[in-house]
N, C-alpha and C positions, 0 to 999 in steps of 0.2 A: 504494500500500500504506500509504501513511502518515498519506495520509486515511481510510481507513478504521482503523487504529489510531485515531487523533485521534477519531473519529466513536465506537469503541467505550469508549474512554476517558470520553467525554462522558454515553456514555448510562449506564454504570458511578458513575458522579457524581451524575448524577440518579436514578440507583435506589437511591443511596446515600443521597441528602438524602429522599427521600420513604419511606425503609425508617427512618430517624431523625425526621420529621415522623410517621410511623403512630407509633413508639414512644413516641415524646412526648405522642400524643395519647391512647394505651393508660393510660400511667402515671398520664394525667391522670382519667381513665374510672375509672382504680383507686382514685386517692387519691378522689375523688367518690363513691365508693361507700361508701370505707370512711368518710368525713364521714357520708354517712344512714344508716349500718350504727352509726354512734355515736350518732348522734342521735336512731334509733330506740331505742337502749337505752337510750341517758338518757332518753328520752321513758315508756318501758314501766318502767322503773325507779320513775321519781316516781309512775306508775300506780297502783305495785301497790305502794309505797308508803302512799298517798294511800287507795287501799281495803283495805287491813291496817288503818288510822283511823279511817276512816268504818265499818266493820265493829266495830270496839271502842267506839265512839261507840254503835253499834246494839244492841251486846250491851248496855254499863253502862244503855242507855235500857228493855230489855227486861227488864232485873235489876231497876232500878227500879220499872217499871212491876207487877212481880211481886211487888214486895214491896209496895207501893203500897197496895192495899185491906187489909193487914194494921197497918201504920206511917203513913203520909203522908196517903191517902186517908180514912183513917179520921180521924183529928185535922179533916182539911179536914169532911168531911162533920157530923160533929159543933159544928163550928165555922159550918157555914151554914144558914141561920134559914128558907132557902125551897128549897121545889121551882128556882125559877128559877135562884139563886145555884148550885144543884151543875147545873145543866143549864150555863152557863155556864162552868164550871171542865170541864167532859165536855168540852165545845165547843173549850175553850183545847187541851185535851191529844188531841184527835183533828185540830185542826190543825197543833200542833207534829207530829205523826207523819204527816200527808202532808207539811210542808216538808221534811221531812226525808228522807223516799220520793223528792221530787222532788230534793233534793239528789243522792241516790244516783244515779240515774236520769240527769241532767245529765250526773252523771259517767264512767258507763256509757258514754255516749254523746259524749263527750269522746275518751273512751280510743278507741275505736270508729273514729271517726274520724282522729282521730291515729293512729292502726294504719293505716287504708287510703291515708291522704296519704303516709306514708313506705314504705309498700309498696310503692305507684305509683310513687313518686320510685323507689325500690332497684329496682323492676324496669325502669324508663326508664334507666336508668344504664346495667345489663346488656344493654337491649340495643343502647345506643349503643357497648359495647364489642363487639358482632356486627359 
């Protein structure tokens, strides 16, 4: 009888150390979650930060741009002597606004990314905690 006690004792121990080895490795599952659950936000944060800027950036170039043949482009145009020189200055300000497209677009596509890496990671988290 008393080996058997001793034998139920034993295994009461081990279901004991391995019900505290699961929890341990729960808490750890949690806290890792809640790491990419932060650092998704700070991630999405400076995002949408970052295009609140680039969007105000967009509007002042669009404001510009609009007032542009009335103020700036008119001076400019006035001020160049050939057909070539305003084809040039066209050229200048139709390139500044694809770099600028393309900035946007980078960005887009940054964020994009950065969203699907940490989803991945938050959803592998979850279901290492299965």
């Amino acid at each position: 009888m008393s080996q058997d006690l001793t034998q139920w004792i034993a295994e009461v121990r081990t279901l004991q150390r391995q019900l505290a080895d699961t929890q341990k490795d729960r808490d750890q599952a949690y806290n890792s979650a809640a790491n990419w659950r932060r650092l998704y936000e700070t991630e999405a944060r400076q995002r949408r930060e970052e295009t609140v800027d680039f969007q105000a950036q967009l509007e002042a170039l669009q404001q510009r741009l609009a007032a542009a043949p009335s103020t700036v482009l008119g001076q400019d145009i006035a001020a160049v002597d050939s057909l070539l020189g305003l084809q040039q200055q066209l050229d200048g300000l139709v390139q500044r606004c694809q770099e600028l497209t393309q900035r946007l677009q980078a960005e887009q596509q940054a964020h994009a990314q950065t969203r699907q890496t940490l989803t991945s990671a938050l959803g592998d988290t979850f279901d290492a905690l299965k």
